[in-house]
C-alpha positions as CSV (number, residue, x, y, z in Angstrom):
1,X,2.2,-33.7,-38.4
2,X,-0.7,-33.7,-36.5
3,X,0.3,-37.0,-34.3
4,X,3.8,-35.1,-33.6
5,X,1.6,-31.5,-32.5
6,X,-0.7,-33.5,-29.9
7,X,2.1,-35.4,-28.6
8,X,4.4,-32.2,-28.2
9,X,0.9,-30.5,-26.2
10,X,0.1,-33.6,-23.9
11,X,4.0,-33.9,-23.2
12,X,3.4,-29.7,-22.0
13,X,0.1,-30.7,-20.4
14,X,2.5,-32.6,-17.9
15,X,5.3,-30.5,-17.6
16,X,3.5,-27.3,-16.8
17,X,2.2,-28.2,-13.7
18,X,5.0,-29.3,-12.2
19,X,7.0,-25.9,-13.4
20,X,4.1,-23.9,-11.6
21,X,4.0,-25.9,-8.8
22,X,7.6,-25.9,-7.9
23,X,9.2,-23.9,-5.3
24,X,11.7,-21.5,-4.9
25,X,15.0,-23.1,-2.8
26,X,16.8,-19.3,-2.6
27,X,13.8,-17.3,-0.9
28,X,11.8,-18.1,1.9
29,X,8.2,-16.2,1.8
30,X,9.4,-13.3,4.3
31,X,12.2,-12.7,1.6
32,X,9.6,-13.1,-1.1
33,X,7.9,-9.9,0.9
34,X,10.7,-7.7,1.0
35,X,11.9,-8.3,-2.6
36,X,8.0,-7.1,-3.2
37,X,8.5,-4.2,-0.9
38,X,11.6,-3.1,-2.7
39,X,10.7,-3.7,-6.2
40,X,8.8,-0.3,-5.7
41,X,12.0,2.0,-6.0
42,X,14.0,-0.2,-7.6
43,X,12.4,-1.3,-11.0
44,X,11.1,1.2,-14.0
45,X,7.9,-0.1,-15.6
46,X,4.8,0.6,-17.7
47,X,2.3,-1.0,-18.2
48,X,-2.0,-2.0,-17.5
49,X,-4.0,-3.2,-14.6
50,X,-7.2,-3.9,-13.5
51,X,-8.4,-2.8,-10.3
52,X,-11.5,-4.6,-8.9
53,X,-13.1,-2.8,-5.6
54,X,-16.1,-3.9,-4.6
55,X,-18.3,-4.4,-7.5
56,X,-16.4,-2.0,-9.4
57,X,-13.8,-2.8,-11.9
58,X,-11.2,-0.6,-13.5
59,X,-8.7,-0.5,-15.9
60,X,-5.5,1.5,-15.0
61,X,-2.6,2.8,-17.2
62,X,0.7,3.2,-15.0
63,X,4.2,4.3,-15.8
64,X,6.2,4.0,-12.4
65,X,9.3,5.3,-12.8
66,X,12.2,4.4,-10.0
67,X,14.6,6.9,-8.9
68,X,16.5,7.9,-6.0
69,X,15.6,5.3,-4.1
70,X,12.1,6.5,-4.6
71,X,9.4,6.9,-7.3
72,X,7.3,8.9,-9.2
73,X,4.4,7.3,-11.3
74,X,1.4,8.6,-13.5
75,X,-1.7,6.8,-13.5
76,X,-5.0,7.0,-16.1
77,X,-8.0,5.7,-15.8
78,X,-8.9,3.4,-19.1
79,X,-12.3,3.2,-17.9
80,X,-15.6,5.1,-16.8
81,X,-14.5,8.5,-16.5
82,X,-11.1,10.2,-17.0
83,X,-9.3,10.1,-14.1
84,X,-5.1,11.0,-13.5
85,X,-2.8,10.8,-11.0
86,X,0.4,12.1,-10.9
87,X,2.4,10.6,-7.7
88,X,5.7,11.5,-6.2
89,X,7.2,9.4,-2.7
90,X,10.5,10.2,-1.7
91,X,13.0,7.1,-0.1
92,X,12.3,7.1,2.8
93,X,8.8,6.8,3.0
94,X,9.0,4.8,-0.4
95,X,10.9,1.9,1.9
96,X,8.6,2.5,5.3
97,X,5.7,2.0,3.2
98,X,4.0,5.0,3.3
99,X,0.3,4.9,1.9
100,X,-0.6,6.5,-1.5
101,X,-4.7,6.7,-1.7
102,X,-6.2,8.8,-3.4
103,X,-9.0,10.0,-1.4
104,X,-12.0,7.7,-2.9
105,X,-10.3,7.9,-6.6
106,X,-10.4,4.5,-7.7
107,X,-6.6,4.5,-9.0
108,X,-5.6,3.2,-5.7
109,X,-4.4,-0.3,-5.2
110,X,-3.8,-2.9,-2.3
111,X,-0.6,-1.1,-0.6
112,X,2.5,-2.8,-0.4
113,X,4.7,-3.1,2.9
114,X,7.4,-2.2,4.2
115,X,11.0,-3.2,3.4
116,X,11.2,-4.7,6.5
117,X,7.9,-6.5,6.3
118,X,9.7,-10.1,6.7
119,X,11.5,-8.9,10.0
120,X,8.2,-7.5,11.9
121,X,6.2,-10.2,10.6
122,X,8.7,-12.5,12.2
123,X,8.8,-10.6,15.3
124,X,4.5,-10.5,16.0
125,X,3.4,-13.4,14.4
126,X,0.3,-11.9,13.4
127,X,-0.3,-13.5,9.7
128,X,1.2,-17.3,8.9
129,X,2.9,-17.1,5.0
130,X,2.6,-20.5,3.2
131,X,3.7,-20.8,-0.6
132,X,1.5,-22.1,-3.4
133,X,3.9,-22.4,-5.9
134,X,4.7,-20.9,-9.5
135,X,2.2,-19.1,-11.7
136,X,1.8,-17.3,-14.7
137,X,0.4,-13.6,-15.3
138,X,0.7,-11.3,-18.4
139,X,3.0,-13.7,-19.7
140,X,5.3,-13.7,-16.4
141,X,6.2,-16.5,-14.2
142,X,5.1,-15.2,-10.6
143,X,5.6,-16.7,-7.1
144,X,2.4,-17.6,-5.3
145,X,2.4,-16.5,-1.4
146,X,-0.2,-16.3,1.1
147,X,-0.3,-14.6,4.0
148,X,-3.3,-15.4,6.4
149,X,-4.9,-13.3,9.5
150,X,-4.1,-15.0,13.0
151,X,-6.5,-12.4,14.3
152,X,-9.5,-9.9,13.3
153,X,-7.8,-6.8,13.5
154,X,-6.5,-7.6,10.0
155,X,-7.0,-9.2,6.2
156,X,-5.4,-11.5,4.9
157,X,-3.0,-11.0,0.9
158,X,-2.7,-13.3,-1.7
159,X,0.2,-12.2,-3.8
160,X,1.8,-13.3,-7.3
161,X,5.1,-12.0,-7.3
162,X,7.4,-11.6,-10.8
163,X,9.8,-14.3,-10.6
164,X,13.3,-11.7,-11.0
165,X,11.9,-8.5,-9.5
166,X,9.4,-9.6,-7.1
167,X,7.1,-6.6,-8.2
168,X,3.1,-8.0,-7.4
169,X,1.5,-8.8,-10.8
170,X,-1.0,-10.3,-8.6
171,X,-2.5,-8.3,-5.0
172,X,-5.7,-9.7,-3.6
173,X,-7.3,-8.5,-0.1
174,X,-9.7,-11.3,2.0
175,X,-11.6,-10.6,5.1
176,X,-12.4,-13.0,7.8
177,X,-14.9,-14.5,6.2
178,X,-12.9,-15.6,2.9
179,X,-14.5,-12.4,0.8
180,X,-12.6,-11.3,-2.0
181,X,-12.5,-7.0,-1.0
182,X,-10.2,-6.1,-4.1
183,X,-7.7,-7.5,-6.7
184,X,-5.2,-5.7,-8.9
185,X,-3.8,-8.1,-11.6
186,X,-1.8,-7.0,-14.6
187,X,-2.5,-8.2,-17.9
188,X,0.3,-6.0,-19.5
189,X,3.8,-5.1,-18.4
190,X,6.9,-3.5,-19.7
191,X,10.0,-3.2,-17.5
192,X,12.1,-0.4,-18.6
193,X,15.7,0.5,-18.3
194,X,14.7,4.6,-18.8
195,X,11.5,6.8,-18.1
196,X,11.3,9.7,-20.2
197,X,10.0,12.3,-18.9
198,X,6.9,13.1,-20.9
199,X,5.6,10.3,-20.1
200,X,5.2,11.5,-16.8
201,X,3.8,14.4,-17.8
202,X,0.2,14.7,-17.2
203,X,-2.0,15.0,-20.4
204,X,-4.7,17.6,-18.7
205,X,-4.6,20.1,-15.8
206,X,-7.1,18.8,-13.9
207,X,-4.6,16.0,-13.3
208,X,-4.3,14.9,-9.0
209,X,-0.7,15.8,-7.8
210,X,0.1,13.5,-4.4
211,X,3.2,14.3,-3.1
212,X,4.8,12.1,-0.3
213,X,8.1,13.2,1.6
214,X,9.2,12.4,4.9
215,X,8.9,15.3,7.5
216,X,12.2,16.7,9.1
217,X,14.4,14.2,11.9
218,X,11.4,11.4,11.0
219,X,12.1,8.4,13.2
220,X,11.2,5.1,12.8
221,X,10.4,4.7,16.3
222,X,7.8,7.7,18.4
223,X,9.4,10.4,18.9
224,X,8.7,11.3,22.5
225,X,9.4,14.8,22.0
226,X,6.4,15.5,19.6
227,X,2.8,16.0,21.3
228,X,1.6,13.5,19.0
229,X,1.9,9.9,20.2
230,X,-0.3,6.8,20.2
231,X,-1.6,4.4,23.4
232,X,-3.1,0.9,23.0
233,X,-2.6,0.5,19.5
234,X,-4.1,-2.9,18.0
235,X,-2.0,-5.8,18.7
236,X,0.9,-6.0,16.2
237,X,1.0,-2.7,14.9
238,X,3.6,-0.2,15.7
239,X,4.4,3.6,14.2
240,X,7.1,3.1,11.7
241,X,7.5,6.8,10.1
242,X,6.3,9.9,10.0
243,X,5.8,11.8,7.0
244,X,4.4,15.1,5.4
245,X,1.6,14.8,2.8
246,X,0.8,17.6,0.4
247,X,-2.5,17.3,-1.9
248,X,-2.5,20.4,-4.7
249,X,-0.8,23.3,-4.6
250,X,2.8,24.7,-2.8
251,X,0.7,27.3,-0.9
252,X,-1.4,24.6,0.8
253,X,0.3,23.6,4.1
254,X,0.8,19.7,4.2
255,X,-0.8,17.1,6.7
256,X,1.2,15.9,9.4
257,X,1.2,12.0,8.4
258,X,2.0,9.0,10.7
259,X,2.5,5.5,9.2
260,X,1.6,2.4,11.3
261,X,2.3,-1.3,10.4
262,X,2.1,-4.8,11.4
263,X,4.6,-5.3,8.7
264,X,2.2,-6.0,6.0
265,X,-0.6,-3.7,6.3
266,X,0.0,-0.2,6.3
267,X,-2.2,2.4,8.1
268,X,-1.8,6.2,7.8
269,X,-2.6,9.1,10.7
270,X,-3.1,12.4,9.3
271,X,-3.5,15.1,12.0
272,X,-4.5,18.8,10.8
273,X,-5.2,21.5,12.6
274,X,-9.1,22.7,12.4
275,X,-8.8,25.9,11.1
276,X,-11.2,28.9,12.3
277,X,-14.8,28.7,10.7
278,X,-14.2,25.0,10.2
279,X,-16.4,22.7,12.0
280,X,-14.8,19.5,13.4
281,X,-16.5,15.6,12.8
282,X,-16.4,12.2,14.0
283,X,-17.3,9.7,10.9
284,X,-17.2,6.3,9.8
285,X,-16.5,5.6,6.0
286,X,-15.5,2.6,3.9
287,X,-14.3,1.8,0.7
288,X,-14.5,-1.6,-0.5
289,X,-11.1,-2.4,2.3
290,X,-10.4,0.8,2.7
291,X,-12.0,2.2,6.3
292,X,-11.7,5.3,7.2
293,X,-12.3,7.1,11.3
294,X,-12.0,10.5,11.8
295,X,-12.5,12.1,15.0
296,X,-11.3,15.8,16.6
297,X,-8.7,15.7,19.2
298,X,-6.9,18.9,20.6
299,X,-8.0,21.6,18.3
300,X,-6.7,19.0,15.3
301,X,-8.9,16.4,13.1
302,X,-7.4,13.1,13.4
303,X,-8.4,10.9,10.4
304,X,-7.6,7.5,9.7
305,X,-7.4,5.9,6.9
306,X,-6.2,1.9,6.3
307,X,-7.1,-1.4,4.4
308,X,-8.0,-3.0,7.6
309,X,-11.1,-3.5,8.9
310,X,-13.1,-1.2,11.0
311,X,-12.5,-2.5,14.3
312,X,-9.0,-1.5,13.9
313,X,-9.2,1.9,11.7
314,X,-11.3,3.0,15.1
315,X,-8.8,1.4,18.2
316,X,-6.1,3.4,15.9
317,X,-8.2,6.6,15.8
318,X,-8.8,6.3,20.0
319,X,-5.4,5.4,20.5
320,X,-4.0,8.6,19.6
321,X,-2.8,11.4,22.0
322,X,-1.4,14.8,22.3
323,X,0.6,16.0,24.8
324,X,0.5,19.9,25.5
325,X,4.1,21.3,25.6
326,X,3.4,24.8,27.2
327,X,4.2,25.3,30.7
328,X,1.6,24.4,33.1
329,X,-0.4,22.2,30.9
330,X,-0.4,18.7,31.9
331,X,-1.6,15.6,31.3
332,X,-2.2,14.0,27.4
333,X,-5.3,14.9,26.1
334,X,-7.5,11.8,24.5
């Protein structure tokens, strides 16, 4: 009995490898990136992750739930203190890959790109995708990519993608210097055919309510005709969408929000009007990836806010402009 039971695990030994090491003949690794951007809104899930920023670590309960072509998920902290999220993206920013942060909350997650990620990539040539083969996470096989920096202005992403969904059971961000910023890697997932909705129902009323919709005639191109524009953006990157983010209540008016990609990072623009008795700021932050610029422009606070690195949250923050549409004003301001 024994003799059969060692035979039957060297025999695996051998096979395993070569399972995991083999490659996929259907799906090149810019396909592999858009099946990832689209198993957003299209796959229902629950299930557990752990979220390493930094040199903190913690454990996440999500129910995403896929509908519309969008999604709504809830999020609970498992660790350290209780934290919730409730989010809600609509299509079309759910397929430009509009950021979801949570202002400093560490339920956030490396973001994931746009649907188009493998076409831009193609077209800039800013990151060079090799394959590593099959792996296994929570019990799924996953497809190994890598996508390396050409250039500083960005990180480079290690992904593991589910085999049949392409949803990320593995999301890792590496700077320049090979550091490991953060890693999200499940170690428990359920795909689901239906989301009930209690489950998203937050459990307290102190819950976080992120709400992402995009803003009226959004374009995927600048629209010329808004006084909001950008100059000299870093090499690569390009506004893709323009959205409206709302944080709390109906009454609060929402943030005008610009996305920005290279095709795999995603960097958001959020331009609000500096309201009377409230002093404007320029600042520096960072958090673990995440840098954030903010600086006044117009009689608005510009903030940035992006998992790239800080050379590139700041060209992004100068780069943007506002051109006065009154008579007799002129020139863009800076």
């Amino acid at each position: 009995m024994w003799g059969w039971s060692l035979h039957l695990s060297a025999l695996l030994a051998l096979l395993l490898p070569l399972t995991l090491q083999a490659g996929d003949p259907d799906h090149s690794p810019e396909q592999w990136l858009e099946r990832m951007a689209d198993s957003l809104h299209q796959h229902s899930y629950e299930g557990t992750f752990i979220f390493q920023r930094g040199d903190r670590i913690d454990t996440v309960r999500v129910v995403h739930a896929a509908e519309d072509g969008g999604y709504r998920e809830r999020l609970q902290t498992l660790t350290g203190s209780a934290r919730e999220v409730i989010r809600k993206v609509d299509r079309i920013s759910a397929i430009k890959g509009a950021r979801i942060e949570t202002k400093g909350d560490q339920q956030g997650a490396p973001q994931r790109p746009p649907a188009f990620a493998g076409a831009m990539l193609r077209a800039n040539e800013r990151y060079e995708l090799t394959s590593h083969g099959f792996d296994r996470i929570a019990g799924f096989s996953c497809y190994r990519l890598h996508a390396e920096a050409r250039d500083e202005y960005r990180y480079s992403h290690q992904y593991c993608l589910h085999r049949d969904t392409g949803l990320p059971l593995l999301s890792e961000l590496i700077d320049a210097d090979g550091q490991l910023l953060e890693r999200l890697v499940f170690t428990e997932l359920e795909f689901l055919d239906v989301v009930f909705e209690e489950a998203l129902t937050p459990s307290g009323c102190d819950a976080r309510h992120i709400e992402v919709r995009a803003a009226e005639g959004s374009h995927s191109e600048e629209d010329r005709q808004s006084p909001w524009y950008f100059e000299d953006l870093p090499p690569g990157f390009a506004t893709i969408i323009v959205t409206e983010r709302s944080f709390g209540p109906e009454d609060v008016a929402p943030s005008l929000h610009f996305v920005l990609s290279d095709g795999l990072a995603t960097v958001s623009v959020y331009v609000n009007p500096i309201g009377e008795g409230v002093e404007a700021f320029k600042a520096a932050t960072r958090s673990g990836a995440t840098h954030a610029f903010a600086r006044p422009l117009a009689g608005h606070q510009v903030t940035v806010v992006g998992e790239v690195p800080k050379k590139t949250a700041e060209r992004i923050a100068h780069a943007a402009r506002f051109r006065a549409v009154e008579a007799g004003e002129g020139a863009a301001r800076r």
